[in-house]
N, C-alpha and C positions, 0 to 999 in steps of 0.2 A: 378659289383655286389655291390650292397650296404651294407655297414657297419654298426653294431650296439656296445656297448658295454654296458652288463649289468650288475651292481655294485650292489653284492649281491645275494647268493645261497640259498637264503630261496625258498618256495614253489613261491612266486607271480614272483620271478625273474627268477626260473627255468622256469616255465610256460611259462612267456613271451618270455625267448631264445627259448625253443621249438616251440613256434608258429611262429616264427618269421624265424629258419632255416627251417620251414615246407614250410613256405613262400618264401623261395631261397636267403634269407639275410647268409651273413659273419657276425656273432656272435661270438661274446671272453663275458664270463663270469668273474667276477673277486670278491674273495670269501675270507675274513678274515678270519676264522675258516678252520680247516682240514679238515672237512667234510662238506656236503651241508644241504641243509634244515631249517638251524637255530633250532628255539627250537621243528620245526616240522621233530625232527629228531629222530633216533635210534642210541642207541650204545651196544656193545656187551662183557658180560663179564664174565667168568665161565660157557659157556651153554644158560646163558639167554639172549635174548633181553631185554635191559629197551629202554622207550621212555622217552623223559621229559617233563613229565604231560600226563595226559589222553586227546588223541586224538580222534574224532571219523567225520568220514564220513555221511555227515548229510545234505540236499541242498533243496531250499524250491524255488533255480535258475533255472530259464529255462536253460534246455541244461549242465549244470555241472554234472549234476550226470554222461552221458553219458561218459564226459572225464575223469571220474575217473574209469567208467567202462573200457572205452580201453585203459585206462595204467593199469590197476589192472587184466581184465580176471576175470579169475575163483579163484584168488587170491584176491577177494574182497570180506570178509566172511558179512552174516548178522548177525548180532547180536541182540536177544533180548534186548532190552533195558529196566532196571529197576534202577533208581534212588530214594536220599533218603536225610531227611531231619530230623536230629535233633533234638527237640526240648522235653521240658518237660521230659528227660531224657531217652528219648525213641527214635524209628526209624520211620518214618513218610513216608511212598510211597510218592515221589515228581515228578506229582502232586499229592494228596495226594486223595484218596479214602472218598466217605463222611459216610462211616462205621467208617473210623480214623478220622476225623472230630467229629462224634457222640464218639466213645467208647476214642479218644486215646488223647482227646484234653480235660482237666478239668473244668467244667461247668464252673466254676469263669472265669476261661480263657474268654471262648466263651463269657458270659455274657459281660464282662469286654471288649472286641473286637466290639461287637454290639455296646455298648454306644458309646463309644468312635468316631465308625465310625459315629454313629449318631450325637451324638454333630459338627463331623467337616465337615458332612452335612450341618447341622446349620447354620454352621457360615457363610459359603462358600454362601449356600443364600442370607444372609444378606450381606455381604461384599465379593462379586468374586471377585477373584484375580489370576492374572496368576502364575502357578508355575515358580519359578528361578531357584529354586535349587533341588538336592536332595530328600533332608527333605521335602521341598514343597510338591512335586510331591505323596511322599508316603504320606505325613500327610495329604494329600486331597484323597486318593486313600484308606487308610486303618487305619485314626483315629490317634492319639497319642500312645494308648497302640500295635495296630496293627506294626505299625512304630517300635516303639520300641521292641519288638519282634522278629519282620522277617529283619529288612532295616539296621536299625541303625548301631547297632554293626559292623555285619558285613560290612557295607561300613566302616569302621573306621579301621577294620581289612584288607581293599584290596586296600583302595585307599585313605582313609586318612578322614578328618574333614566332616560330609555331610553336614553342613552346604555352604560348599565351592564349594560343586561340584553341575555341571551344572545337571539342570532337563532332559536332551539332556541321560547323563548316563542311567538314570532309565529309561528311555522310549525305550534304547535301550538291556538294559539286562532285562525286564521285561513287557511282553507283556501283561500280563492281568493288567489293572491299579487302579483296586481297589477290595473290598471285595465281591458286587453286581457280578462285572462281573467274581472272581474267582468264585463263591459260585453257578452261572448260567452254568459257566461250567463243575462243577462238576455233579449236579444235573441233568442235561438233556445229561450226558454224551457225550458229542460231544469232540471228541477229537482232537482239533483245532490244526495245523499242527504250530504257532505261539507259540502254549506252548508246546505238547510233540508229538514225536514219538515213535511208538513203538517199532520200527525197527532201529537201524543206521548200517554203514556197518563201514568196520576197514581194515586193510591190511593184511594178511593171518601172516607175518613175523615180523610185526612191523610196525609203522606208518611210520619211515623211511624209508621202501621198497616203497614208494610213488614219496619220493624225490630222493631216487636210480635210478629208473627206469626213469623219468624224465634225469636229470644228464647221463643216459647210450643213451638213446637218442637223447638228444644234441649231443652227441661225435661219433654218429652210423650216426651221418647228417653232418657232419665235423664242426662242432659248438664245440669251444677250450673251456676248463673249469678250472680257476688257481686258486687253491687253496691257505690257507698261502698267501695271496695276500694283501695289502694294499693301499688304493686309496689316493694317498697325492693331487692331484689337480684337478680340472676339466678345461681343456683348454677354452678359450672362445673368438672368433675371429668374428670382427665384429657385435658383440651381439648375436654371435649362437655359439654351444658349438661347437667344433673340435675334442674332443678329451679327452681322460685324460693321468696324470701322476699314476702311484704306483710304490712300490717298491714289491720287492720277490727276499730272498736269502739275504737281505741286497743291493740289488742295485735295484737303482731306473729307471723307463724306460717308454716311450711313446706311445702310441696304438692311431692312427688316426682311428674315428669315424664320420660315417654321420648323426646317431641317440644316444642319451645314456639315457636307459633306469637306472632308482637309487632306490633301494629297501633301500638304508640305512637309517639310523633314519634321519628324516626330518632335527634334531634341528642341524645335523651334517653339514650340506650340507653350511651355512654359508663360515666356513671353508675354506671351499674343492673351493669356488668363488673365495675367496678375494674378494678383491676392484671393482668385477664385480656384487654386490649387495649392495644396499644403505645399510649404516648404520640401519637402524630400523627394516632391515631384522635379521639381528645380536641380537641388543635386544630385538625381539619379540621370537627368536628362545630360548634364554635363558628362556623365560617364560613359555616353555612348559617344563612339569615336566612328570617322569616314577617313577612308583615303581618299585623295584625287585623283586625277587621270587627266595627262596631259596627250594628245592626240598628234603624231606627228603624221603630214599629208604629203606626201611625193606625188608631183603629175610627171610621166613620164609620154616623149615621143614615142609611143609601141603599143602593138595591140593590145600585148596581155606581157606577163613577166612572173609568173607563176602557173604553178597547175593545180596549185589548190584555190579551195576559196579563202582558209585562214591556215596559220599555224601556227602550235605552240613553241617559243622557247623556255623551258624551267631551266637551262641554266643560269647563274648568276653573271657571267663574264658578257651577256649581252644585255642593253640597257630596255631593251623592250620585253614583255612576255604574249604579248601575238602581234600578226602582220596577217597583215589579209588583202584582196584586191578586191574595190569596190563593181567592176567591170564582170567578173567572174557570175555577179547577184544578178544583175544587170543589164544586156549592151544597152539599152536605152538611156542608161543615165550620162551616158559619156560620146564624141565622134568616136568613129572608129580605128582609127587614126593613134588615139591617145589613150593611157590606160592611170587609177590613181591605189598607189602603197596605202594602207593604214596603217603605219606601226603606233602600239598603245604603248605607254608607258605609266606605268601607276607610280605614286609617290603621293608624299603629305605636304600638303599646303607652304610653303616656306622653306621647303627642305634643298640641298643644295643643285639637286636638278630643277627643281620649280624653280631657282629665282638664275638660275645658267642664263643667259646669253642664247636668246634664240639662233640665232646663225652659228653660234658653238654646240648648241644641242641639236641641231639638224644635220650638223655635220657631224655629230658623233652616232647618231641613230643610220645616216648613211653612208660611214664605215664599215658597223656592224650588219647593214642588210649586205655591203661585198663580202664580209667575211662569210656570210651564211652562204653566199651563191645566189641570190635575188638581184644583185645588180651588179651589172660589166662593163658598167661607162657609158649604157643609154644617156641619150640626151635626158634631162633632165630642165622641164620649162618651167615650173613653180614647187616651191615648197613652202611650208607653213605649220604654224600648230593654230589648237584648241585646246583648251583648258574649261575641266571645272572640277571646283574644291570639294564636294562632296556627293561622291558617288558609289564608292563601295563601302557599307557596311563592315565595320569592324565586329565580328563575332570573338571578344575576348572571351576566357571562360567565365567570366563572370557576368555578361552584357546581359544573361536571362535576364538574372534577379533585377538587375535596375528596369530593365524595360519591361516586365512585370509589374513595378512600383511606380512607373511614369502612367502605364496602362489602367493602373487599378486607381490613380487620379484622374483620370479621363472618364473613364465610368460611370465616375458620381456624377457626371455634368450630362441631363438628358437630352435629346434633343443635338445629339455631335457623335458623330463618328469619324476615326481619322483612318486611314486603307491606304494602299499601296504599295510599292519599292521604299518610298522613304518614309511614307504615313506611318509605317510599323516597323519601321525595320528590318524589313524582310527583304532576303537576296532573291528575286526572283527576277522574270523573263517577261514580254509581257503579252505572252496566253495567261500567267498567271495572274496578271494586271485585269484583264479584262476578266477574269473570274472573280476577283477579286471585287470587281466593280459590279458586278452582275451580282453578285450576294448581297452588299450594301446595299444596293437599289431595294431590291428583295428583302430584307430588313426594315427596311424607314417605308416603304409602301404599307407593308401588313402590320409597322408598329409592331411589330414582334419585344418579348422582353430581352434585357440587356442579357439575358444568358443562353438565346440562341447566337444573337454575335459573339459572344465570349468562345460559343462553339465551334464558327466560322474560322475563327483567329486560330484556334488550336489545329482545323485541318490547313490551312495556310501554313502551318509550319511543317505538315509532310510533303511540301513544293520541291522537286528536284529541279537542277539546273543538269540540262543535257545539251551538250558543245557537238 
């Protein structure tokens, strides 16, 4: 029977062990965190489920929705979908109705949007130029004042400088790419499956009951699952991997493998080689950068406290850039009685909100949810965060080339494949996860050559993220 070990209990590694013991492979999972799923998990605490961050079921993939239907059943609820969008001090339907366009957006605004887009019209005529960056991508899509408004800020709030970041981002968190074609699809209301649905589905218990039942099924097919697990090496004999080291318990120990599938963060995997990848795998992996995401959690006395499920803020002057209410996915996860806020906050590891005074940054996140009109002195019976240091992908304009050159050290080593959100550095959702996992499977089964996966990796990069 052939061997696999998969490093990492998020969704795309669970996935992969499941398809793979379905397949009649010997599978060991092996999982840092006490629990599986990564941040696509649940944890439980006084009665309620929390997740961390708003998750929802959403596939635009052939064939994935299916597999979420037979791990979910009749325990995959639909959900109304209504999102929302800040702006002008008000709540905005996102995408946005062109009744709130006309009544909810201020003439100057609008006026000041049209020029704007029209001059960089303009220029664009005169002088085309491919977008790099960012900024590029929007200030040709929706003008300077437009940019400035919807893009700006908020990239500066989620990922940092937009000057720096690749036009590769924007095209993938934002499908409509300029004012014409939001303004088209408003108008003739077509409701383009690339920008909303009106439906998404969710887990009856909690987003975690996704990667529970995953996890319960590896272990119901004799596929082993170690938790508290740490991967200190990756064997590698003859140029193909054998095997790895971890420890658990404090002692360290060996698992012989004919396949090893790697969900961990790319930039780790160096490491985990040694001397069994060139040097400039090493300092190309340093040059891929993550933000953090620190999770602030309000339980409120009330049934609900919102009418969306999430919202965006891109302004700067508030310290969060969504809120969402876990309740709205849900009523099962919560009494009914009680309802719980998500506001996200992204930042870098050490920076002066990450290392704030928990009780000073709860009370600054719930200032800013009175100032928006989400809170009016409801009771309030707990609050809290979560924290973890690397979770959104930094797309500089430069992050190809190096994770191309991390990539192309990875190749020579047969016998390894690394996938996922963090395996590759790919911003994605995870319908994409479990596509992702379902090709790798499909890969290391048929022993396909390294340049159907290299092919794999190239469609993983036309992944959109739709909010």
């Amino acid at each position: 029977m052939s061997k696999a070990v998969v490093l990492g209990a998020g969704i795309t590694g669970l996935f992969a062990a499941y398809k793979l013991v379905e397949a009649g492979w010997d599978v060991t999972v092996l999982e840092r965190n006490d629990h599986v799923g990564g941040i696509a998990a649940s944890f439980r605490k006084d009665g309620i489920t929390y997740d961390y961050g708003p998750h929802k079921i959403y596939t635009q993939l052939p064939g994935v929705l299916d597999e979420y239907r037979h791990l979910l059943g009749d325990d995959m609820l639909a959900v109304k979908k209504r999102n929302a969008l800040y702006l002008f001090d008000r709540f905005l339907d996102f995408p946005p109705k062109i009744t709130q366009l006309v009544k909810g957006i201020p003439f100057g605004a609008g006026v000041r949007s049209g020029v704007s887009y029209a001059v960089s019209l303009a220029k664009s005529l005169v002088n085309r130029q491919q977008a790099v960056s960012y900024e590029d991508y929007f200030l040709n899509g929706f003008g300077s004042y437009g940019y400035n408004l919807l893009f700006r800020d908020y990239a500066w709030k989620v990922w940092g400088d937009p000057c720096q970041l690749s036009e590769e981002l924007a095209r993938k968190r934002m499908p409509i790419p300029s004012i014409p074609a939001l303004l088209k699809n408003i108008v003739a209301k077509q409701q383009n499956p690339d920008v909303s649905a009106d439906v998404f589905y969710y887990p009856k218990h909690g987003f975690g009951q996704l990667s529970e039942k995953l996890a319960s099924l590896i272990k119901t097919r004799k596929g082993k699952l170690l938790l508290k697990t740490t991967v200190t090496k990756i064997i590698v004999k003859k140029g193909m991997v054998a095997g790895v080291k971890y420890s658990i318990n404090g002692r360290e120990q060996s698992l012989l493998a004919d396949r090893v599938i790697s969900t961990l963060h790319i930039t780790d995997l160096p490491g985990l080689f040694g001397n069994q990848l060139p040097p400039e795998a090493g300092a190309a992996a340093k040059e891929l950068k993550h933000r953090g995401l620190i999770l602030a959690y309000f339980v409120f006395e009330k049934d609900r406290m919102m009418p969306y499920n999430w919202a965006f803020f891109p302004e700067k002057r508030f310290i969060f850039n969504r809120v969402s209410e876990l309740k709205s996915f849900s009523t099962h996860t919560m009494p009914h009685d009680k309802t719980v806020i998500i506001a996200e906050v992204t930042t870098t590891p050490g920076s002066d909100l990450w290392v704030m005074d928990e009780k000073q940054f709860l009370h600054k996140v719930l200032d800013d949810l009175q100032a928006v009109g989400l809170y009016h002195g409801e009771r309030l019976l707990e609050s809290f965060t979560k924290r973890a240091g690397r979770v959104y992908p930094i797309y500089s304009i430069t992050y190809r080339q190096h994770l191309e050159t991390l990539l192309g050290a990875l190749d020579a080593i047969g016998h390894f494949v690394t996938v996922g959100r963090q395996g590759l550095f790919n911003y994605n959702n995870t319908d994409h996860c479990i596509d992702m996992a379902n090709r790798a499977v499909s890969y290391i089964v048929h022993d396909e050559p390294i340049a159907k996966w290299q092919e794999a990796r190239r469609y993983f990069d036309t992944y959109r993220i739709v909010d």
